[in-house]
N, C-alpha and C positions, 0 to 999 in steps of 0.2 A: 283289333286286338294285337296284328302283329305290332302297328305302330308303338301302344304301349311297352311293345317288350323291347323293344326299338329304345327308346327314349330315354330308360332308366341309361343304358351304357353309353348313349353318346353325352348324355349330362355328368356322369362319372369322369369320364373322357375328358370332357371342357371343363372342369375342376380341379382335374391333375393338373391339365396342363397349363392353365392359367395358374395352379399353384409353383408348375415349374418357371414360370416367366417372372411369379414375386423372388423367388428364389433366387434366380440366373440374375434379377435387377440388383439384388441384395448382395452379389457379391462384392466383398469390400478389394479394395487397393491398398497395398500395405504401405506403401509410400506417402500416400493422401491422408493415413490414418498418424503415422510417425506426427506430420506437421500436426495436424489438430492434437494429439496427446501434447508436442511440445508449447503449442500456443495457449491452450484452451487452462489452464490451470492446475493440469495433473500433477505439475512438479512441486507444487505449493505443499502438497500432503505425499505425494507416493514419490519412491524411488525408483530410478533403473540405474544399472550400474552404478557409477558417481556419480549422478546428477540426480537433482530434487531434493526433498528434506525425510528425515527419518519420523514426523510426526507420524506418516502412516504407514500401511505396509511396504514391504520392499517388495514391487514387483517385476525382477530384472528376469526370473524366471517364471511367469506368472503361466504362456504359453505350455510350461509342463506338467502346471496343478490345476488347471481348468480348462472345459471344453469351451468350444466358440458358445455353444448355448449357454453356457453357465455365464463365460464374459459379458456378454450381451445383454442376459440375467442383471448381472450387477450392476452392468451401465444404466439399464433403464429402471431395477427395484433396485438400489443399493442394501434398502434395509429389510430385505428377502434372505439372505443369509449373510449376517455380522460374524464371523470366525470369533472366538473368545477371547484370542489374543488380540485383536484390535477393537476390541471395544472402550474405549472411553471412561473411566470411573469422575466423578463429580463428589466431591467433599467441602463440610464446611468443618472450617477450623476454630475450637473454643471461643479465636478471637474475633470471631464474624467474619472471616476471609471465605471465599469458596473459591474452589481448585477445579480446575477442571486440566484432564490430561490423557495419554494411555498409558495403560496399566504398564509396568516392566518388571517387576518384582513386589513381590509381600512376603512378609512373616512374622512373627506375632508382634512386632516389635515396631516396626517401619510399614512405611510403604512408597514406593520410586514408581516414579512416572516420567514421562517428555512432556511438556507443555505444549500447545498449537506454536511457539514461539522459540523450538525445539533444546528446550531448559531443559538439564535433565534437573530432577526436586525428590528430597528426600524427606517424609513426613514422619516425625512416632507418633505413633496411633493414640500415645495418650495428648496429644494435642489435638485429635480429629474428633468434633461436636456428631458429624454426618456422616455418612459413608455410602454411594451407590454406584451400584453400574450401568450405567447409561445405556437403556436397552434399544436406542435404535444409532446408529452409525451415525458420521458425520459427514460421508461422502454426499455430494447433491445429485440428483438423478440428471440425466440428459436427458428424458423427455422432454420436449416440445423445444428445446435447446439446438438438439444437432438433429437432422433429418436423418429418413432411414439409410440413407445411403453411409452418411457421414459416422453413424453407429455401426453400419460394415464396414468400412473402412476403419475404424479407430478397433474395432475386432478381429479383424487382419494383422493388423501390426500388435497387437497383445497377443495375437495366437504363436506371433513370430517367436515373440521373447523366451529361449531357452536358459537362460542362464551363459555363465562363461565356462 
């Protein structure tokens, strides 16, 4: 009997601490993370400072509006949480063209977008056949991509970025 009551807290015990050893392994290098964001294809879509393309968001302050979990979040579900303004709209045009872009402005008249090919285009709505919002993102997940470390690391260096 005493063993049983034994048993529950050193299994508690070697839980923790094996949870502290994932933890402590998971800590990223912010330096190791900078190279992979600049190599890996971030620049192709996001921003930091003046570098990369405005197709997607600008994340030169990204470090001030997200936690490591959230970053991390995004790295491995990207389409877990799509913010509204960077979501994607998909139209087809009277003349059989389809558009794809992010949104930048509407109103009842128009509608402005960036292209993947960073156009900016401006539509009147009486020329658009289709209209939608493209409900999942266009970022690709890192899963099975960058190991866990290399996803600490690359959330290291986004936790860094404050802005200027």
């Amino acid at each position: 009997m005493n063993l049983q009551r034994l048993a529950l807290p050193v299994a508690v015990t070697l839980v923790v601490l094996s949870g502290l050893a994932v933890a402590a392994q998971a800590t990223g290098d912010e330096a190791r993370g900078k190279t992979l964001v600049e190599s890996s294809g971030c620049f192709d879509c996001h921003r930091i400072g003046q570098r990369g393309s405005r197709v997607g968001s600008d994340i030169s302050d990204i470090g001030t509006r997200r936690t490591t979990e959230r970053l991390q979040q995004a790295l491995l579900d990207p389409d877990d949480e799509v913010l509204f303004e960077n979501r994607y709209i998909r139209f087809a045009t009277k003349d059989g063209a389809t558009v794809t872009g992010r949104l930048l402005n509407q109103d009842a008249l128009s509608v402005q977008l960036i292209t993947p090919k960073e156009e900016l285009k401006t539509y009147m709505r009486a020329t658009l056949r289709d209209y939608t919002v493209v409900d999942k993102g266009l970022m690709p997940s890192v899963r099975g991509k960058l190991t866990d470390q290399q996803v600490a690391d690359v959330v290291s260096y986004l936790s860094s970025l404050k802005g200027s």
